[in-house]
VEXPADREN-936659 format. One record per atom (N, C-alpha, C): residue in three letters; y, x, z negated. Coordinates in steps of 0.2 Angstrom, whole numbers, padded with zeros to 4 digits, always signed. Atoms other than C-alpha are relative to their C-alpha. Layout:
BEGIN
ALAYXZ...
//
This chain:
BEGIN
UNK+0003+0005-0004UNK-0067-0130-0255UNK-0007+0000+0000UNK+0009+0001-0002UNK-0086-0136-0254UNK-0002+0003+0006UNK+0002-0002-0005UNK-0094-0128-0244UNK-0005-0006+0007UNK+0002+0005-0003UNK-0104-0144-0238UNK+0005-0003+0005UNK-0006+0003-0004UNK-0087-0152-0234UNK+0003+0005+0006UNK-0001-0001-0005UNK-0083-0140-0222UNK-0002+0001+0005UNK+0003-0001-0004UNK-0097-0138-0213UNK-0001-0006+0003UNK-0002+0009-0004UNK-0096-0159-0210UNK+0006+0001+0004UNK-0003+0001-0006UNK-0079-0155-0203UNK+0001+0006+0005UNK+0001-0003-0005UNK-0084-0142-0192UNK-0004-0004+0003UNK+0005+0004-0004UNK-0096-0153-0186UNK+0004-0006+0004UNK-0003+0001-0003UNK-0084-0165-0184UNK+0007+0001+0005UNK-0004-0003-0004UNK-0071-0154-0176UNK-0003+0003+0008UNK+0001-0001-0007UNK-0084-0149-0162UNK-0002-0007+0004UNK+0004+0009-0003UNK-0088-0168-0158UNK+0008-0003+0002UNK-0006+0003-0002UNK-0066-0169-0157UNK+0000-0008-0004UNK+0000+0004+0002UNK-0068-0181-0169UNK+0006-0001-0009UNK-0003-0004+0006UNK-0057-0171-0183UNK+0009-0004+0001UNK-0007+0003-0001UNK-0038-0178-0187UNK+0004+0006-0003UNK-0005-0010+0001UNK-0024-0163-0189UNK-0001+0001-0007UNK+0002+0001+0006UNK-0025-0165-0207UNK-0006+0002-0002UNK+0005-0003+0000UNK-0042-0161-0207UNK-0001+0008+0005UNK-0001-0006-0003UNK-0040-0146-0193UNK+0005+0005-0005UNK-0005-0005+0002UNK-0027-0139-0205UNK-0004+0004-0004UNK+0004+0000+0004UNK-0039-0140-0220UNK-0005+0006+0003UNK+0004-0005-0001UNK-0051-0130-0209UNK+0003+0008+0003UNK-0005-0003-0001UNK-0036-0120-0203UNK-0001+0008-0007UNK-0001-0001+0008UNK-0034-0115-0221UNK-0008+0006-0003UNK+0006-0005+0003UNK-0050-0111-0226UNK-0002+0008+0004UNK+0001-0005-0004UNK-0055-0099-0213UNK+0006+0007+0000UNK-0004-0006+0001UNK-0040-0091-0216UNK+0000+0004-0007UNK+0001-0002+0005UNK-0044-0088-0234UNK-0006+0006+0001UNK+0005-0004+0001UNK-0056-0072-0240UNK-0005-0002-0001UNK+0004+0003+0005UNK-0068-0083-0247UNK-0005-0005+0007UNK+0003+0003-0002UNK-0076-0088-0232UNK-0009+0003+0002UNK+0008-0001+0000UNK-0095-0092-0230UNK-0004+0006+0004UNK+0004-0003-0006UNK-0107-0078-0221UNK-0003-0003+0005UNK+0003+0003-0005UNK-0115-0089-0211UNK+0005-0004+0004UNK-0005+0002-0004UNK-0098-0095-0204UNK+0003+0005+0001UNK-0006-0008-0001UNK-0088-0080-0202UNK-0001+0001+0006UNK-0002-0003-0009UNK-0091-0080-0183UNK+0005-0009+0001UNK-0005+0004-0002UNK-0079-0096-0183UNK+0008+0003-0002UNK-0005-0003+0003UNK-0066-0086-0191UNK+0005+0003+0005UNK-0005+0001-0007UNK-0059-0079-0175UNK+0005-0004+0005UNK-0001+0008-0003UNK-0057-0096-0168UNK+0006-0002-0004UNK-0005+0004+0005UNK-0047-0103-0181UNK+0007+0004+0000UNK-0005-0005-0001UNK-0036-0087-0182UNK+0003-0001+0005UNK+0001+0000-0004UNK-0034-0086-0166UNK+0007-0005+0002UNK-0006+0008+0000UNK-0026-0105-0166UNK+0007+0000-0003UNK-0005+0000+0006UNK-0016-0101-0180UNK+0006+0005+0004UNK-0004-0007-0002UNK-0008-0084-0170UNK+0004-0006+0006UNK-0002+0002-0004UNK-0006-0095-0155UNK+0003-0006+0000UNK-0005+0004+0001UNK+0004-0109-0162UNK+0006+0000-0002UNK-0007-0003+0004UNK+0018-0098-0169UNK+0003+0002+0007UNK-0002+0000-0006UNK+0021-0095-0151UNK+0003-0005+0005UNK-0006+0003-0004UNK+0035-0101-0140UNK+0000+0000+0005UNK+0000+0002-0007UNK+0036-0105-0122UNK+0007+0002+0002UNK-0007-0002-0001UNK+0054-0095-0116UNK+0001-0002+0007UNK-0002+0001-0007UNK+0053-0097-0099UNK+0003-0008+0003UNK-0003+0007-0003UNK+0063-0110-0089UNK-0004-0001+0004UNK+0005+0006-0006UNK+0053-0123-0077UNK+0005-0003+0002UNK-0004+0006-0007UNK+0061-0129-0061UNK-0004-0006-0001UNK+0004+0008-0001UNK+0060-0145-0060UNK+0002-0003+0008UNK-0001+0001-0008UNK+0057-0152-0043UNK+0004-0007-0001UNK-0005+0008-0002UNK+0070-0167-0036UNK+0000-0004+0004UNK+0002+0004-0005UNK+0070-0180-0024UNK+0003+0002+0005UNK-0006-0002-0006UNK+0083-0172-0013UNK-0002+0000+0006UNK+0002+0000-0006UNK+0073-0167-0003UNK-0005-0005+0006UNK+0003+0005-0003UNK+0063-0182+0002UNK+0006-0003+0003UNK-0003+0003-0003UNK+0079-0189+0004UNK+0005+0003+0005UNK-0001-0003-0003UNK+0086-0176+0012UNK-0003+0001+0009UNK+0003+0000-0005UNK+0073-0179+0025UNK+0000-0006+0004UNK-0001+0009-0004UNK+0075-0198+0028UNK+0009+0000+0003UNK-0005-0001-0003UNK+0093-0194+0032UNK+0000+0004+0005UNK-0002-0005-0007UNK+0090-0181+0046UNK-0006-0006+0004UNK+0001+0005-0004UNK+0077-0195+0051UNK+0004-0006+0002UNK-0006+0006-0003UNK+0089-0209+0051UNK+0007+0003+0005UNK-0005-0003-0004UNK+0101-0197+0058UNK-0003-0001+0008UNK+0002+0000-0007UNK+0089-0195+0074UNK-0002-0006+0003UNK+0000+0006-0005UNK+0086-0211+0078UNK+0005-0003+0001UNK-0007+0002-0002UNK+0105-0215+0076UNK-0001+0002+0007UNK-0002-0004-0005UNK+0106-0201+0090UNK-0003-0002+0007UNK+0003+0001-0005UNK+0094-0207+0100UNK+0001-0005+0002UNK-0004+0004-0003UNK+0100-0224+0101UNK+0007+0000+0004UNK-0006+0000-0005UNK+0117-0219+0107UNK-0001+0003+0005UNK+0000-0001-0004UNK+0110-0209+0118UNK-0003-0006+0006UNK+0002+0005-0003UNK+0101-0223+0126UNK+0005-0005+0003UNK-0006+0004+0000UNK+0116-0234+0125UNK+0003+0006+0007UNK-0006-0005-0006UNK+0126-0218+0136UNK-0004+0000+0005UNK+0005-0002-0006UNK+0112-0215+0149UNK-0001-0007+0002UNK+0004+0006-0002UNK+0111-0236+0151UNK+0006-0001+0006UNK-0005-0001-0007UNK+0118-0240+0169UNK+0004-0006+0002UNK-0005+0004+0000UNK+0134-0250+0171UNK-0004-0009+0003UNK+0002+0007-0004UNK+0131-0269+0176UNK+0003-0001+0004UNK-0002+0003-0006UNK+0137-0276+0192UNK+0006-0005-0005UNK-0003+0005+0003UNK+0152-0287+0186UNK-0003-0007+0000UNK+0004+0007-0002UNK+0147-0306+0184UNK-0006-0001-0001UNK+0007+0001+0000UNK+0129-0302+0181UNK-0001-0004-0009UNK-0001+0003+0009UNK+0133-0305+0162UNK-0009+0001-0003UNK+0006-0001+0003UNK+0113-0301+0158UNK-0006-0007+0003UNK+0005+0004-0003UNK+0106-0316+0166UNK+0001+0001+0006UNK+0003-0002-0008UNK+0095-0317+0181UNK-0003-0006+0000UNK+0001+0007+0000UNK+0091-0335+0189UNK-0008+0000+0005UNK+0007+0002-0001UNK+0075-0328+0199UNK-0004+0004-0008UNK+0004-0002+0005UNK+0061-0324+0186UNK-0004+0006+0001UNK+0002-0006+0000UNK+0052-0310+0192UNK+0005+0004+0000UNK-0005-0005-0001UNK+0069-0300+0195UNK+0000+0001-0009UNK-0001+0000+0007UNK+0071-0305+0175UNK-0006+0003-0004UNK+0007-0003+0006UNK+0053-0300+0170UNK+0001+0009+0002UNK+0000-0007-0003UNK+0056-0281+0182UNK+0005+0001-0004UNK-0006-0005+0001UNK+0073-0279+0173UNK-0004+0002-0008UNK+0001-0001+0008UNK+0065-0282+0154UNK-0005+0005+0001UNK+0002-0008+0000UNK+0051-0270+0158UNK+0004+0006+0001UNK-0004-0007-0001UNK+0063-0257+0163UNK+0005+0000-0007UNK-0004+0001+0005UNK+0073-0262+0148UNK-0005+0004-0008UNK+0003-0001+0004UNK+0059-0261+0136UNK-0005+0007-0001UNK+0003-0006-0001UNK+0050-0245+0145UNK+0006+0005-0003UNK-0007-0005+0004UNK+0066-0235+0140UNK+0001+0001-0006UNK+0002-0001+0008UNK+0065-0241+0122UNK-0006+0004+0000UNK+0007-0003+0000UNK+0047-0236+0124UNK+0003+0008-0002UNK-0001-0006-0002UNK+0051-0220+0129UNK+0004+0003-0005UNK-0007-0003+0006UNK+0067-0217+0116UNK-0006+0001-0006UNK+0005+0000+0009UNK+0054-0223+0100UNK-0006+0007+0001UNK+0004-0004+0001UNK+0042-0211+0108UNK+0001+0007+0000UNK-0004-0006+0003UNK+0052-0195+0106UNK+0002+0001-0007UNK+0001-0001+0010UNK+0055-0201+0088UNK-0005+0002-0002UNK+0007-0001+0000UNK+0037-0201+0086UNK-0001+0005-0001UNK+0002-0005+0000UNK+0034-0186+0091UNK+0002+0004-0003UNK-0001-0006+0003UNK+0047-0177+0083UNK-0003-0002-0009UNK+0003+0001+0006UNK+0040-0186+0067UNK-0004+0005-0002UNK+0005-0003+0000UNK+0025-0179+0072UNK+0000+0010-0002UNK-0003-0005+0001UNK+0033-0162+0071UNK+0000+0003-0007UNK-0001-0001+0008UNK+0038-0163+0055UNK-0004-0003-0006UNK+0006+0001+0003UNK+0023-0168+0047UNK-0003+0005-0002UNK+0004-0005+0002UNK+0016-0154+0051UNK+0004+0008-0003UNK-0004-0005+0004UNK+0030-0143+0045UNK-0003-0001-0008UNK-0001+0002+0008UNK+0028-0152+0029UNK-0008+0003-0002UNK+0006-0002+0003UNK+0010-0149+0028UNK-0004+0008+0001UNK-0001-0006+0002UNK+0012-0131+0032UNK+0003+0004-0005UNK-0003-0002+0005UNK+0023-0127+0020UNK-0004+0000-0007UNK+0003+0002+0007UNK+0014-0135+0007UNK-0007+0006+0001UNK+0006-0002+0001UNK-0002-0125+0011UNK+0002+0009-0002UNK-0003-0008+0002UNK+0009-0106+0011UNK+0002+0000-0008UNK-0003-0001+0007UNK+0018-0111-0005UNK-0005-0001-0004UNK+0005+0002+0005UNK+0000-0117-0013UNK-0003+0007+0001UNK+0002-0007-0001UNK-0007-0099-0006UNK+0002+0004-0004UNK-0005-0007+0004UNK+0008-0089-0014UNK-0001-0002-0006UNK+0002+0002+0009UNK+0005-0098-0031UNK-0006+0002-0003UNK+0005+0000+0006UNK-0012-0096-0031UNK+0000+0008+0001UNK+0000-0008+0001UNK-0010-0076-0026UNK+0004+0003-0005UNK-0004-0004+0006UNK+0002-0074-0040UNK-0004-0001-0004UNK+0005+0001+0007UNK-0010-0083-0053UNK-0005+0008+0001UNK+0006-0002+0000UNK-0025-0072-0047UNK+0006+0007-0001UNK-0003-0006+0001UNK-0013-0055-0047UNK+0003+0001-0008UNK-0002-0003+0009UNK-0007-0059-0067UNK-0006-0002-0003UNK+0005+0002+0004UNK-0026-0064-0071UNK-0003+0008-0001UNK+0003-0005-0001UNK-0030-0045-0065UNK+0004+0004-0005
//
């Protein structure tokens, strides 16, 4: 091979402008005996490439799933189930004949606030424990990001 011509596609190989085709070509030569002195400090490089493409990847990769997202909108949907029926059990018998209506207005505006305060009160227990599991989630995430990155830095030693 020309010597001219290889030095063009090294040039354009460090500009990432090179097609495989052409990487093989330089592949090729560097790994022949017959390489230039004033290039022979690329020769490592190339080698290097060629050793580490004969290489295989054995290990298994988990792969993460949704379960657990969904896993957790179930035990949220679970607890507001729960919360409703408790609401429903804890609600206090009607007088017979009342049937839900009220003929003065302020008694009807008092009952629907007590009515509505109690929802309040249920939704904000959900909240809260939301609030809970928020921060579980984004504790967890910061240990198992810690433990990965102690393992990288323990196999980099």
């Amino acid at each position: 091979m020309e010597l001219k011509t290889i030095e063009i596609l090294l040039d354009k190989y460090f500009e990432a402008e090179t097609s495989t085709a052409e990487e093989n070509v330089l592949k090729a030569y560097f790994s022949s005996a017959g390489v230039a002195p004033h290039l022979e400090q690329y020769r490592p490089m190339f080698g290097y490439f060629a050793g580490e493409a004969t290489q295989k990847f054995e290990k298994t990769v988990p792969l993460k799933t949704k379960r657990r997202k969904v896993a957790w909108l179930s035990a949220a949907a679970g607890f507001v189930l729960l919360s409703g029926l408790i609401a429903l059990l804890n609600r206090q018998p009607e007088p017979s004949g009342a049937l839900g209506t009220y003929d003065d207005p302020e008694v009807a505006f008092r009952e629907t606030q007590k009515a509505l305060n109690m929802l309040s009160s249920n939704v904000n227990v959900g909240v809260a424990g939301m609030g809970y599991l928020h921060e579980y989630e984004k504790t967890k995430d910061k240990v198992f990001k810690d433990h990965h990155n102690q393992k990288s830095k323990s196999k980099k030693k």
